[in-house]
MARVOVO-195525 format. One record per residue (C-alpha): residue number from 1; x, y, z. Coordinates in Angstrom, 1 decimal, decimal comma. Example, Ala and Ser with C-alpha at 12.3 -4.5 7.8 and 13.67 -1.06 7.14 Angstrom:
REM residues 2
{1 {12,3 -4,5 7,8}} {2 {13,7 -1,1 7,1}} 
This chain:
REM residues 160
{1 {-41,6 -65,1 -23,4}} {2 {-39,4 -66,5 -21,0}} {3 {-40,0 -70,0 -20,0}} {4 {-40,0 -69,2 -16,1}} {5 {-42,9 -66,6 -16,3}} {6 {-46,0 -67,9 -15,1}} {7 {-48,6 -67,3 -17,8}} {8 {-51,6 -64,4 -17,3}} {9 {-49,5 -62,2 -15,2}} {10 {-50,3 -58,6 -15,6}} {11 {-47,8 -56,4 -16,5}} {12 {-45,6 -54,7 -13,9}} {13 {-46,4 -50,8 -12,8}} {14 {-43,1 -49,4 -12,4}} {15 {-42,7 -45,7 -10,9}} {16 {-40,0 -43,0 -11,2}} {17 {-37,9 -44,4 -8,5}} {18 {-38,4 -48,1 -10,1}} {19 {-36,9 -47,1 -12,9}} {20 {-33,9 -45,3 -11,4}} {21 {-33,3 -48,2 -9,0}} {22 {-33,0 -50,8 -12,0}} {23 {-31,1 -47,9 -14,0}} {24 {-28,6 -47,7 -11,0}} {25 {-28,6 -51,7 -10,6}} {26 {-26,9 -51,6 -13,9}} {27 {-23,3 -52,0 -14,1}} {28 {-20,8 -49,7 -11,3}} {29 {-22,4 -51,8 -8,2}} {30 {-20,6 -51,1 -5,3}} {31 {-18,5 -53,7 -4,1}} {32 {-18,7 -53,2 -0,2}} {33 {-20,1 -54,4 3,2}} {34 {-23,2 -52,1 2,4}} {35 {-23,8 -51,9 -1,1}} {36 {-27,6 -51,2 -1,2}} {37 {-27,0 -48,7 1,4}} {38 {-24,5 -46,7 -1,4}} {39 {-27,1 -47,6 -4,2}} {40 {-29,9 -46,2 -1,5}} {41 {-27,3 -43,0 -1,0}} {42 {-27,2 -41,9 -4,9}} {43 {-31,1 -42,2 -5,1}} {44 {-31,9 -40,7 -1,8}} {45 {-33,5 -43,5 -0,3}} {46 {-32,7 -45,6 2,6}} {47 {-30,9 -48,8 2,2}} {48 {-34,7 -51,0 3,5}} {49 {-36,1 -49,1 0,5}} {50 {-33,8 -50,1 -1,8}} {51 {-33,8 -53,7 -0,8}} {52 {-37,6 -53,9 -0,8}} {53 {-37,6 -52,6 -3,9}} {54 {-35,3 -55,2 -5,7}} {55 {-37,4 -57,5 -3,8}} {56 {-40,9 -56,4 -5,5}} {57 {-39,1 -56,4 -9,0}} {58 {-38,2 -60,0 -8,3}} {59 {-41,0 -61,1 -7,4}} {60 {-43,6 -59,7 -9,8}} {61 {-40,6 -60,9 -12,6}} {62 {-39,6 -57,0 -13,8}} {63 {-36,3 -58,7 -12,8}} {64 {-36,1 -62,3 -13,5}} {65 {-32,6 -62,3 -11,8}} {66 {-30,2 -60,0 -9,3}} {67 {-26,5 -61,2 -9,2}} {68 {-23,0 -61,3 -10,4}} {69 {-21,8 -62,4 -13,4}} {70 {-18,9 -64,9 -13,1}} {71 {-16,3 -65,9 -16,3}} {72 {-17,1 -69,7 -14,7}} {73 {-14,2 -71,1 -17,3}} {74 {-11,3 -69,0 -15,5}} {75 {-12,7 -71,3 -12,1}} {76 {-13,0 -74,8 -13,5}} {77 {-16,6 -74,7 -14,4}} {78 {-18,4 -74,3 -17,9}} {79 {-21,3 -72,3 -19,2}} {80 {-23,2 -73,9 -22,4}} {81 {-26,4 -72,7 -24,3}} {82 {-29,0 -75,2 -25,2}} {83 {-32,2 -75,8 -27,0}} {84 {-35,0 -78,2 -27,3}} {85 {-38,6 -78,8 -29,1}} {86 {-41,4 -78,8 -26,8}} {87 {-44,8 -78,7 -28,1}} {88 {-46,8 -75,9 -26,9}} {89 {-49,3 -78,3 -25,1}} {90 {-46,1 -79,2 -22,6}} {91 {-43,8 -76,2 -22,9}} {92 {-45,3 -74,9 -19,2}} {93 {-44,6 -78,2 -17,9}} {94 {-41,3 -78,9 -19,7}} {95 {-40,4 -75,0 -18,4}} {96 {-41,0 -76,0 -14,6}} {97 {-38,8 -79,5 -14,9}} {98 {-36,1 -77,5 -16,9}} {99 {-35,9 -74,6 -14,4}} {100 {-36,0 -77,2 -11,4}} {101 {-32,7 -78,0 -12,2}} {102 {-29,9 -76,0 -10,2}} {103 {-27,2 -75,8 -13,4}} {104 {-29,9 -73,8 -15,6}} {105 {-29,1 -69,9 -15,4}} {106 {-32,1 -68,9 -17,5}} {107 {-35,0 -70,3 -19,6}} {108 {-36,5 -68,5 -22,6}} {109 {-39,2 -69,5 -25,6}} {110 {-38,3 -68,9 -29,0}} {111 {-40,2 -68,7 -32,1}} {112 {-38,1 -71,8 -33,9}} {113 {-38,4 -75,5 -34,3}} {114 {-36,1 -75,3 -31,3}} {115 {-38,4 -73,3 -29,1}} {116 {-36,8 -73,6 -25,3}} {117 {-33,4 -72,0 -25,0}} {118 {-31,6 -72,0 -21,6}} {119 {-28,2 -71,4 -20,1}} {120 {-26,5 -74,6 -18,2}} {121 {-23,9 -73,6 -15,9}} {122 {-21,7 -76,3 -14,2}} {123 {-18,8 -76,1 -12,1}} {124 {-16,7 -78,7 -14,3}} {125 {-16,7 -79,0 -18,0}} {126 {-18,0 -82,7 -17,8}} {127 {-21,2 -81,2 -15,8}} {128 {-22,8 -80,4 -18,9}} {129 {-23,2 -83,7 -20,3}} {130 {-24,1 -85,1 -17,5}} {131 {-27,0 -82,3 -17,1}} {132 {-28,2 -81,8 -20,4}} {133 {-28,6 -86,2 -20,0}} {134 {-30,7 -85,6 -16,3}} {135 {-32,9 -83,0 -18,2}} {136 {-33,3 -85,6 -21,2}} {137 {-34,3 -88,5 -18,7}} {138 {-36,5 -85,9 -16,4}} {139 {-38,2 -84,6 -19,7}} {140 {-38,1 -87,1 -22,5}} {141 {-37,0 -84,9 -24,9}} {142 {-33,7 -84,2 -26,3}} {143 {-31,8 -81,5 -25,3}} {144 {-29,2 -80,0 -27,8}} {145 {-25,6 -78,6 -26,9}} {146 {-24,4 -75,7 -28,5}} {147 {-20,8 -75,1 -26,5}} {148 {-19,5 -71,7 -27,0}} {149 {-16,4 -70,9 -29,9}} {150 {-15,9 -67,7 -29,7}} {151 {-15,9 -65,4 -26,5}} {152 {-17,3 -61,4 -27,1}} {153 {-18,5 -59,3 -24,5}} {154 {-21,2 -56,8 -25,1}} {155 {-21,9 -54,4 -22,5}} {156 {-26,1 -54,0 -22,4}} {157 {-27,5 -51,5 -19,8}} {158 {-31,5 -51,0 -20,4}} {159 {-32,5 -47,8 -19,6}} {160 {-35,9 -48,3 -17,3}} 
C-alpha cells in the first residue's frame, strides 16, 4: 500500500478506453506541442477527452503519477532510496509529513522492520543529506540512506 493513498478508498472502475489510454501512456509519448492531441488521435478521442481522462486517473490514484523520467545524475542532481520504521499507529501521519516534502518522488509501505520506502530526489548530491536530516527533525524518526551502486534499466509497461 502506497504511503500517499488515503485509506478506505474504493477501488477504481476503469472502462475499455481507460485501459487503452493508460496502455498508450506507456512508453512512445509523443514529444510535441500537442501530445495528448496525438495520444487522443491513435485512440480516436479528442485531445479534452484524453486530458480529462489522465485527470480522473489521477485523482481517484489509478495513476499516482504522470511525467518524465529524468537520469537526474547526468544534470547535477541525485536520486537516493530510503526507508524508515514507523509504527502503524503513525504511519498515516508520518506518510503525510514524508510526502509534504518536495525532494520525495514516491512513498510506499512495505511489509519489513523498515516499512516506509520512498524515493528522494535532489538537484545536487549534498541535497540528500540535508533532506533525509529535515525529514528526521520533521518526523522524529530516522530515515535510512541506501545510495544507488549499480545502475540497470528495466523497461516495465503494465498492460491495463
Amino acid at each position: 500500500m502506497s504511503g500517499r493513498r488515503a485509506p478506505a478508498e474504493a477501488p477504481a472502475v476503469l472502462d475499455d478506453i481507460d485501459r487503452a489510454l493508460i496502455n498508450a501512456l506507456q512508453g512512445d509519448f509523443p514529444l510535441s506541442r500537442q501530445p495528448f492531441a496525438e495520444v487522443g488521435l491513435r485512440l480516436g478521442l479528442p485531445q479534452e477527452t484524453v486530458l480529462a481522462r489522465v485527470q480522473r486517473l489521477l485523482d481517484a490514484r489509478v495513476l499516482t503519477r504522470f511525467g518524465p523520467m529524468f537520469q537526474i545524475e547526468r544534470i547535477g542532481g541525485a536520486f537516493c532510496l530510503a526507508a524508515m520504521s514507523v509504527s502503524e499507529a503513525a504511519f498515516e501521519h508520518v506518510a503525510a509529513q514524508v510526502n509534504g516534502f518536495p525532494e520525495v518522488a514516491h512513498n510506499y509501505r512495505r511489509e519489513h522492520a523498515l516499512n516506509m520506502w520512498f524515493v528522494l530526489a535532489t538537484e545536487r548530491p549534498d541535497g540528500i543529506a540535508e533532506c533525509a536530516r529535515r525529514i528526521e527533525a520533521a518526523t522524529g524518526l530516522p530515515v535510512f540512506l541506501f545510495p544507488k551502486e549499480r545502475e540497470y534499466f528495466v523497461e516495465m509497461k503494465l498492460e491495463a
